[in-house]
N, C-alpha and C positions, 0 to 999 in steps of 0.2 A: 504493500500500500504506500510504505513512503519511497519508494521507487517511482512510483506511479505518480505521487504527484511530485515530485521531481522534475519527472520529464514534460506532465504538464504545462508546471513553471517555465521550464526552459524553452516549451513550442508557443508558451504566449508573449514572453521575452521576444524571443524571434519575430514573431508577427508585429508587435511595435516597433520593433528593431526595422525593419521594413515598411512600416507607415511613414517613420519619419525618415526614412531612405525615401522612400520614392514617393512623398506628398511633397511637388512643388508650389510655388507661387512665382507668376508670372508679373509684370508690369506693362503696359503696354499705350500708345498714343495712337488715336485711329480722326478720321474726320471723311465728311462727304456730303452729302445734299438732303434736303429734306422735299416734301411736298404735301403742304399740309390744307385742310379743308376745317371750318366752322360747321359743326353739325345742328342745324336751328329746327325748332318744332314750331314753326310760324304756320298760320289756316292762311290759305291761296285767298289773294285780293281777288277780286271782282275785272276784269279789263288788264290785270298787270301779267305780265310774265316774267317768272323770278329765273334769273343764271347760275351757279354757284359754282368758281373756278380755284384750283387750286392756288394756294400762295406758296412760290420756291422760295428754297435759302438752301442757307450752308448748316451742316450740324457736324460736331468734334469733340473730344473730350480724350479721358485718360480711363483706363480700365486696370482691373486687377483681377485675375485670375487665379482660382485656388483647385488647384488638380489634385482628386480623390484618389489612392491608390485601389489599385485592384477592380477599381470598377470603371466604366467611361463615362465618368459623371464630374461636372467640377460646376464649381459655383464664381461668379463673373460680377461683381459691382462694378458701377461704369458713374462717372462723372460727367457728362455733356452740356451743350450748350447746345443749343435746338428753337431756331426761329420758326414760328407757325405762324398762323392764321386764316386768311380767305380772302379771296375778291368774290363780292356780289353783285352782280346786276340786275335791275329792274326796270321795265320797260313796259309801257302800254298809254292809253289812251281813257281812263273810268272819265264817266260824264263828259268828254268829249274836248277833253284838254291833254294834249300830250304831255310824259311824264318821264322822263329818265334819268336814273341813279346808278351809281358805282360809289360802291360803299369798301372800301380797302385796310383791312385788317391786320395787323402788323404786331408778333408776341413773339418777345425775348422769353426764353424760360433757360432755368437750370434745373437738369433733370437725373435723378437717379436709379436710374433703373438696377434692381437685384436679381440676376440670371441663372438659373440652373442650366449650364449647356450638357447636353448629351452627346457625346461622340457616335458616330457612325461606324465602324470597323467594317475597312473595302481594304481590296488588295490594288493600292492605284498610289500615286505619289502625293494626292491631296486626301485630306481627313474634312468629311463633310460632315457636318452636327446640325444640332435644332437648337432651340432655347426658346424658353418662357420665363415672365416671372413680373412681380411688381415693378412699377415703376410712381414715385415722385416728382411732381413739378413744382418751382416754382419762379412765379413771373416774375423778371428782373426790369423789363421795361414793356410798353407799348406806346401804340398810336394808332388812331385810326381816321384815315382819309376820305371824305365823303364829297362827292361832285353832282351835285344836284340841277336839275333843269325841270319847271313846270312854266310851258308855254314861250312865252318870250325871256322868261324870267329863269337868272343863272346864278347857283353859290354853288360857292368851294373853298374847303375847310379843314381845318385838323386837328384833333384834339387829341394832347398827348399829356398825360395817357391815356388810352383808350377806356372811358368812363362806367362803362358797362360793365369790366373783365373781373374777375375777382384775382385773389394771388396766388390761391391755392388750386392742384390737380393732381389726382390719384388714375393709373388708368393699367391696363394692362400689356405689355409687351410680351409679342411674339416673333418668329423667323428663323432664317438658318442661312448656313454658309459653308465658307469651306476653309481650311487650315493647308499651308504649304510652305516651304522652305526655297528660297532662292538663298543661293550661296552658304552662308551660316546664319541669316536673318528670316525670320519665322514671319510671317503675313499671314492676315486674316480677312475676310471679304466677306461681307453679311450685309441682309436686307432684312425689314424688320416692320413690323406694322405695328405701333400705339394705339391703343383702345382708350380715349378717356371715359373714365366710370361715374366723374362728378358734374353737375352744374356749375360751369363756370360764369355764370350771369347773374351778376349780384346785384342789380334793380331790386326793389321791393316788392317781397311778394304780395302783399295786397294787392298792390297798382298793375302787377304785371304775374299774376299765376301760374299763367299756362304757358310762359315761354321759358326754353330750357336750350342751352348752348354747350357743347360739346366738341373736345380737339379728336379729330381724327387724322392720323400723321402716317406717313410712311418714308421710310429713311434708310436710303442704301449708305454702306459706308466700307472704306480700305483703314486697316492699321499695321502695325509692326509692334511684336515684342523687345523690347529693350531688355 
């Protein structure tokens, strides 16, 4: 018996012995584009026809990667910066007076999203994985640009910050990519879609109930581990 747990000791020694052999942590710098959309629960005007087009930028940050031994699973917090918003247009004619708006939405956030990547195991030179997982925002700046025309009559305007936006966003990130090696420097290439989960329209709900604003983003991006 104390033979037995002996060797016990000694094969779960070993197994630590090897966790922290082979649990790395990675650092890592990625950046790339974003294309993001305002998702509005607005009831259709009477005469108007609503547009709703995407708003490009640039999105980048810094990542940390924490690689699970024994299994192809590592967990991934990411630091980025991520411009969102929307372009709107509105267009029509109600009661017989022409009417057209572009309403341009413009949100700096910093966002954290926390990653569970899954490795894929292929017999090919790149390592292609998924990942899911929370992600946090929050708004560092905005503005938004509104170009108005009823009839003969023209504004345009900007009001920054964008008055409506609140500062906080909770939302979910998903996507996948691929993992590769040029020379001795490791690159990663991922595309990625954010779900926001919260109202980001902070009007008062008395006055304005049933309207509800949501980020919906999608964000390709190239990095390098350092």
């Amino acid at each position: 018996m104390e033979k037995m747990k002996l060797v016990l000791t000694a094969l779960a020694g070993c197994v630590l012995c090897n966790y922290s052999a082979e649990a790395q942590i990675t650092l890592g710098v990625k950046g790339g584009y974003s294309s993001a959309v305002l998702e509005e629960d607005l009831a259709d005007l009477p005469g108007i026809t609503r547009e709703e087009n995407p708003r490009m930028g640039i999105t980048g940050g810094i990542f940390m990667n924490f690689t699970l031994p024994l299994i192809p699973v590592s967990i991934q917090p990411e630091l980025l910066y991520v411009r969102k918003g929307s372009i709107v247009k509105a267009s029509g004619s109600p009661g017989g007076i022409y009417q057209n708006t572009e309403v341009t939405t413009t949100l700096h956030y910093l966002e954290l999203p926390v990653l569970a990547k899954f490795n894929i195991p292929v017999p090919a030179p790149v390592t292609p994985y998924i990942f899911a997982g929370p992600a946090y925002s929050y708004l560092i700046a905005s503005n938004e640009h509104i170009d108005n025309t009823v009839g003969t009559l023209h504004e345009n305007f900007t009001s920054d910050p964008a008055p409506r936006i609140g500062k906080n966003d909770f939302g979910i990130t998903f996507g996948g990519g691929v993992d590769f090696t040029i020379l001795v420097t490791k690159v990663t290439v991922d595309a990625r879609y954010t779900f926001g989960m919260m109202n980001i329209n902070k009007k008062d709900k008395d006055t304005d109930p049933e309207r509800t604003v949501k980020n919906r983003t999608w964000m390709v991006m190239v990095g390098i581990a350092l």
